[in-house]
C-alpha positions in Angstrom: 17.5 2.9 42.0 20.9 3.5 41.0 23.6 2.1 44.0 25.4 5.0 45.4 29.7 4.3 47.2 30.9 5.2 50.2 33.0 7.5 49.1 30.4 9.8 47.7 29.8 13.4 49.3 26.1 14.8 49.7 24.9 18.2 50.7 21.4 18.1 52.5 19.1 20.8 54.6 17.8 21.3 57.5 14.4 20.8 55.3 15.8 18.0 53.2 16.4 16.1 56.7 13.4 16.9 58.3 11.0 15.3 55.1 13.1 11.8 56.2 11.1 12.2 59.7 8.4 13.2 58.6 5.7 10.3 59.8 7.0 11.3 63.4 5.0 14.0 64.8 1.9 16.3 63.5 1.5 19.6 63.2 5.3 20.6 62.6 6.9 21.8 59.2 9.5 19.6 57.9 12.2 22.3 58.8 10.9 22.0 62.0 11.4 18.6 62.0 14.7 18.6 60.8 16.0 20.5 63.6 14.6 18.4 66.2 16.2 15.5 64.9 19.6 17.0 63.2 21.7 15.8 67.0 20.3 12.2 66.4 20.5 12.2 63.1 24.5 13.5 63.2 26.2 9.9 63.5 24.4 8.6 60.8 25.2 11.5 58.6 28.6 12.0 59.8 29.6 7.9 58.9 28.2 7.7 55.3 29.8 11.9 54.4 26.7 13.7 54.4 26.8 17.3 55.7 24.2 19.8 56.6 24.0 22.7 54.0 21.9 25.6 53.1 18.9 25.4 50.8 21.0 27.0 48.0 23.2 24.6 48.1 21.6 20.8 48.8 21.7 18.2 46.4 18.0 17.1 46.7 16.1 20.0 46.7 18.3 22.1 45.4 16.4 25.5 46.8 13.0 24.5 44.9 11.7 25.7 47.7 13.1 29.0 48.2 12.0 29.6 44.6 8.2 28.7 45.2 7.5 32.5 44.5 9.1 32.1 40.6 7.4 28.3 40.2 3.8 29.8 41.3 4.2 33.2 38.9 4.7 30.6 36.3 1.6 29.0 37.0 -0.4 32.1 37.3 1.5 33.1 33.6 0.4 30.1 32.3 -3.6 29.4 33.6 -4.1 33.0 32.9 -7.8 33.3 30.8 -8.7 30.2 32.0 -11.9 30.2 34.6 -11.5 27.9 37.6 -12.4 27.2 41.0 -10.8 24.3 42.4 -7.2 22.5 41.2 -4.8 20.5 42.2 -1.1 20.7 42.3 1.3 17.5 40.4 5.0 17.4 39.8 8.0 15.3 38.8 11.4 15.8 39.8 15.1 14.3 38.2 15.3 10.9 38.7 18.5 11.3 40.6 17.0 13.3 43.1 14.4 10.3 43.8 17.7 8.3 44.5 19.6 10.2 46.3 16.4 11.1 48.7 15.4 7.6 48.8 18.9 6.1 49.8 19.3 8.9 52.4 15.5 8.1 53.7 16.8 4.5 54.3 20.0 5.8 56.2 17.3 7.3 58.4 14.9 4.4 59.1 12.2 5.2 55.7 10.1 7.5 58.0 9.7 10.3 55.7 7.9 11.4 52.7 8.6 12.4 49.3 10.1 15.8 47.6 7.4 15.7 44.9 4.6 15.3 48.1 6.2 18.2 50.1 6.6 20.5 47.2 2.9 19.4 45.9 1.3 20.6 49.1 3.5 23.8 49.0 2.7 24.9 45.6 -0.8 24.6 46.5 -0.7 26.3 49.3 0.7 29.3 47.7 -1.5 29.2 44.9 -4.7 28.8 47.1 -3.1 32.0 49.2 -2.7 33.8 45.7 -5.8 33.1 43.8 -8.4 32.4 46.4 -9.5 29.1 44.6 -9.1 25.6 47.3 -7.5 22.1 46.4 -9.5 19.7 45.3 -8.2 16.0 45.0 -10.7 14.4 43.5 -12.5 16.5 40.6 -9.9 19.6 39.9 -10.8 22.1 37.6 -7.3 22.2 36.2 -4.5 20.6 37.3 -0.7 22.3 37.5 2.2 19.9 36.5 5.6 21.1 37.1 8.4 19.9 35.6 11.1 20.2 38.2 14.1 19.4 35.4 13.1 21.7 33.3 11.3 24.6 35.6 8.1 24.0 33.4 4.4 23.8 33.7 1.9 22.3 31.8 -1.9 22.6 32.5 -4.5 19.9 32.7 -8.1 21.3 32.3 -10.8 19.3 33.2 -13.7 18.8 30.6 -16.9 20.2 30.7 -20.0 17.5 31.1 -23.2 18.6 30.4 -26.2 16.0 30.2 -29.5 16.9 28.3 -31.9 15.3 26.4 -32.0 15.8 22.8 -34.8 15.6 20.0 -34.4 15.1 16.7 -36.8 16.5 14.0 -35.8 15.8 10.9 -34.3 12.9 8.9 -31.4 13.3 7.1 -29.1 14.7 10.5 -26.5 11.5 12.0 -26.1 12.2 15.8 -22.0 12.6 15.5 -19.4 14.6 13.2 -18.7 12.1 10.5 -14.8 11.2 10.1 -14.9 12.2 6.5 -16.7 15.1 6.6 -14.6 16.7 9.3 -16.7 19.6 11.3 -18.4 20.9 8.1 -21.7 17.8 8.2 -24.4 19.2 10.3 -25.1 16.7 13.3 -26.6 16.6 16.6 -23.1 17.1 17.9 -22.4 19.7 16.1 -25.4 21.5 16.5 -25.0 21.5 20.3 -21.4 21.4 20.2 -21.2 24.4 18.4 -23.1 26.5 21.1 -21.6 25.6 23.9 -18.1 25.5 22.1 -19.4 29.3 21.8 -20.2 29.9 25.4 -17.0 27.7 26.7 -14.1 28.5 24.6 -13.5 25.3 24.6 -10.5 23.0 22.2 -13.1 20.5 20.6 -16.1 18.3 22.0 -17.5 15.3 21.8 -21.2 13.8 21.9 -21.6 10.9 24.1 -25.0 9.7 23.4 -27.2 6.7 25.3 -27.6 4.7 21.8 -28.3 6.6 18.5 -30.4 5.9 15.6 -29.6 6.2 12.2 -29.3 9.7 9.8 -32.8 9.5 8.4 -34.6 8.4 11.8 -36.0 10.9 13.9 -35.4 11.0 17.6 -39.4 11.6 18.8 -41.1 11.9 21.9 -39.4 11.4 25.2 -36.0 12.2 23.6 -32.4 10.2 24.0 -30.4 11.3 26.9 -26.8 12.5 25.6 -23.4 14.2 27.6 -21.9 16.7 25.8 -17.8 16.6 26.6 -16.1 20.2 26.1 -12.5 20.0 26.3 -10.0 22.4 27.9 -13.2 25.1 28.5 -11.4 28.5 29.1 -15.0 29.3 30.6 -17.1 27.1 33.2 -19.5 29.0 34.8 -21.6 28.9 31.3 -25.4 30.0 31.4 -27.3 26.6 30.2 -30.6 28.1 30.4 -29.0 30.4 27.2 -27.2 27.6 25.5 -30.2 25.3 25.0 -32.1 28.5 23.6 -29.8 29.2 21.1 -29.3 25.1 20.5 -33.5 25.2 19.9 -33.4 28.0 17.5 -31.9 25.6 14.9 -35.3 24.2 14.4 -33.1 21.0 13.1 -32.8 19.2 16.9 -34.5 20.4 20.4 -33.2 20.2 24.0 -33.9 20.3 27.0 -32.8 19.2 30.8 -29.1 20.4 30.5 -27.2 20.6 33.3 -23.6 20.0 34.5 -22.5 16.4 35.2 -19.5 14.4 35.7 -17.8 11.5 33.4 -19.2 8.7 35.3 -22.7 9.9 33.7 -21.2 9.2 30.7 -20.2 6.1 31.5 -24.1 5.8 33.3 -25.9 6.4 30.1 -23.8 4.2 27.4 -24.4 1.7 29.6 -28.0 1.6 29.5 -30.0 -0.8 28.0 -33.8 0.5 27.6 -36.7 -0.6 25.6 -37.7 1.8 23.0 -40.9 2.0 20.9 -40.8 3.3 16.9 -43.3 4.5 14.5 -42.5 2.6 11.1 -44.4 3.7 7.9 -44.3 0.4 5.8 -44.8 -0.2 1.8 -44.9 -2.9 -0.6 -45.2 -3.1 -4.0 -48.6 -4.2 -4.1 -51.6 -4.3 -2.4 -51.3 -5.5 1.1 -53.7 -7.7 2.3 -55.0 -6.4 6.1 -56.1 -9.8 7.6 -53.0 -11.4 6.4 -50.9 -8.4 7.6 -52.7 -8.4 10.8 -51.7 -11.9 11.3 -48.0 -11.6 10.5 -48.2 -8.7 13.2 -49.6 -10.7 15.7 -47.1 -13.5 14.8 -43.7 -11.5 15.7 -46.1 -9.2 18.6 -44.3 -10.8 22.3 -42.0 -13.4 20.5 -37.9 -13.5 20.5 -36.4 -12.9 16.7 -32.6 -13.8 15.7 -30.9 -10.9 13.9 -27.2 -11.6 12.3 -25.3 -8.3 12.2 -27.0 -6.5 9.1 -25.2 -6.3 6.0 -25.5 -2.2 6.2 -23.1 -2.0 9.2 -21.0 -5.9 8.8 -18.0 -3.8 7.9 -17.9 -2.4 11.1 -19.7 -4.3 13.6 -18.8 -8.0 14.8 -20.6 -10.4 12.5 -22.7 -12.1 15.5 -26.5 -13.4 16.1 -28.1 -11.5 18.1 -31.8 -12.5 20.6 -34.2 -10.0 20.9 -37.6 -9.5 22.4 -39.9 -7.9 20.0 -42.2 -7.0 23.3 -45.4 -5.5 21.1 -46.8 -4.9 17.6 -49.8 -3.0 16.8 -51.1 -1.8 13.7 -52.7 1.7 13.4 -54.1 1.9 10.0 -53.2 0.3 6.6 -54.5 1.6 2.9 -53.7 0.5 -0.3 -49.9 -0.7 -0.3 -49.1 1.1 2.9 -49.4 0.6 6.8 -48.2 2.0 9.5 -47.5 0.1 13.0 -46.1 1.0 16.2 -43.3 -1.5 17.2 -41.7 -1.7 21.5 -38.3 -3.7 21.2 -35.7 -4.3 23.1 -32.8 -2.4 23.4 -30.6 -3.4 20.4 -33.4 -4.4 18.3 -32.5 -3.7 14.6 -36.0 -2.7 13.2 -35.4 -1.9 9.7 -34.2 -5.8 9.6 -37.3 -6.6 11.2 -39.5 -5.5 8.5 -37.3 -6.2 5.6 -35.7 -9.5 7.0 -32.1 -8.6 5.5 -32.4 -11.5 2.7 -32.9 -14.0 5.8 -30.6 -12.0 8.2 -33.2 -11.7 10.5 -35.6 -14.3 11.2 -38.4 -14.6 11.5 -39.1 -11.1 10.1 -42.3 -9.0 9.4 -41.7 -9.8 5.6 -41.2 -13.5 6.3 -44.4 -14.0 7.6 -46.5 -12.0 5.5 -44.7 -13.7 2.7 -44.3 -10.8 0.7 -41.1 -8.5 0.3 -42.0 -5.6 2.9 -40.2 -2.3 2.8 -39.6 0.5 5.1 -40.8 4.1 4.4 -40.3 6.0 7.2 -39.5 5.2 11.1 -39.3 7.1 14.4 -37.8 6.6 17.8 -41.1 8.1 19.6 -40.5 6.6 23.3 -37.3 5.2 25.1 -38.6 3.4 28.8 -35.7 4.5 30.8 
């Protein structure tokens, strides 16, 4: 704070004065206040050249107040087209005003609060008196920042969070917008994002999904739990019933369960750590050998495998070995150079790698113990024990 001299001059109100006491006393506007304590307050003043002025003319407030009318028409200007029910009211004022209302606070004893507090609960006073809509401190709608330097307002809207569950049935479709191919690569995000983008108005969006699998795997029976973010909606009160009609129409992904949520369910859902089972169609160039395939199965079936980072995603992943439970194999048919077998991991379990083996990435590995070079087909995601 910068030091203010003795010889320097400062014009406060009645209002300006009062916010100094304002810890003493309830129910009592700070105007109020400042004319119950202007007589004691008159020494103090008096001794360090401070003199009692009008709004219009006082060097901390500088009639912000008197002008709430023009500051809330500039609000109304600025949110107008955007739906909302609750908000909350922020500002910053020039730093010299913080100084010269903290140094006259201390003059006074430090029993009062803030400009920016006073004019925040004003502001949303008047706004809740205009619009009808209520504060809402914890989870606003949107939020109003004024810029008392500049007599500006910028918005804050909060996002949008629906949660859902998401299928995917076909291969070839990666769950998020791909950095190089911009918004025009179909996805899962896009396919939802799109719709409620639609129904919102919203900016942009963003997929936050509870694990994914990879483009050609399809996402199968119980489904993967997902939060769909839309940005600076214009619209909130979207019908979700009609969104996740028009999402199932693409034939390309299903969902279902949407409702409205919050970002901690975000946070919830990447957090998670659930067992999943897969469907994997397996080949090899020649004839596979039943027994001996059986065995290898019941080899890996309950036992812990050691996966290095796979050479498909060491460019962007840490290059780490990783434990994981391979909790049950079992074998539904086999014929000729083909089998397939349903595998339950644990979460993180790279299963590709554990056919294949990942030239000795993984270890043991399906391959290693039938002996023979094994290859993936096909695999689904068909239950995730959440």
């Amino acid at each position: 704070m910068q030091g203010f001299s003795g010889d320097q001059h400062f014009s406060i109100c009645i209002r300006c004065l009062g916010r100094a006491y304002a810890a003493i006393g309830h129910g009592l506007s700070n105007v109020e206040r400042g004319r119950i304590h202007l007589s004691e307050s008159a020494p103090v003043l008096s001794e360090n050249n401070i003199s009692i002025v009008g709004e219009e003319h006082c060097s901390i407030c500088r009639s912000v107040f008197m002008r709430m009318g023009d500051f809330t028409d500039l609000a109304l200007t600025k949110s107008s087209g955007y739906e909302f029910n609750t908000f909350l009211v922020g500002s910053t004022f020039p730093k010299d005003v913080s100084d010269e209302e903290t140094f006259i606070q201390g003059l006074l004893g430090n029993r009062g609060e803030s400009i920016r507090k006073e004019f925040n609960r004003e502001a949303g006073k008047a706004l809740s008196d205009l619009t009808g809509k209520s504060v809402d401190k914890a989870f606003p709608d949107m939020t109003f920042h004024f810029d008392l330097e500049y007599y500006q307002v910028k918005l804050e809207i909060r996002s949008l969070y629906i949660y859902g569950i998401y299928r995917k049935n076909r291969r070839g479709i990666p769950q998020t917008r791909w950095i190089h191919q911009g918004n025009n690569g179909v996805s899962v995000e896009q396919i939802i994002g799109d719709v409620i983008s639609k129904h919102s108005q919203c900016e942009n969006y963003f997929l936050h999904g509870s694990g994914r699998e990879d483009v050609d795997v399809r996402m199968q029976g119980n489904g993967r739990e997902f939060v769909l973010e839309a940005q600076n909606p214009k619209i909130r009160s979207i019908n979700l019933k009609a969104v996740q009609e028009e999402i199932n129409r693409s034939g390309d992904i299903s969902v279902d369960d949407l409702n409205f949520t919050s970002r901690e369910t975000v946070v919830k859902i990447k957090g998670a750590n659930h067992d999943k089972s897969y469907r994997v169609t397996i080949t090899c160039d020649g004839q596979l050998d039943p027994q001996k395939f059986g065995q290898a199965i019941s080899q890996l079936s309950g036992k812990d495998i050691y996966q290095r980072t796979p050479l498909r995603v060491s460019s962007r992943r840490s290059d780490l070995i990783r434990r994981r439970n391979i909790r049950e194999m079992v074998l539904e048919q086999i014929s000729g150079n083909t089998a397939i077998c349903v595998v339950r991991a644990e979460a993180g379990t790279y299963i590709k790698e554990l056919i294949h083996g990942d030239e000795g990435r993984t270890n043991p590995s399906l391959s290693s113990e039938y002996g023979s070079q094994l290859k993936v087909q096909s695999l689904d995601v068909i239950w995730i024990y959440r």
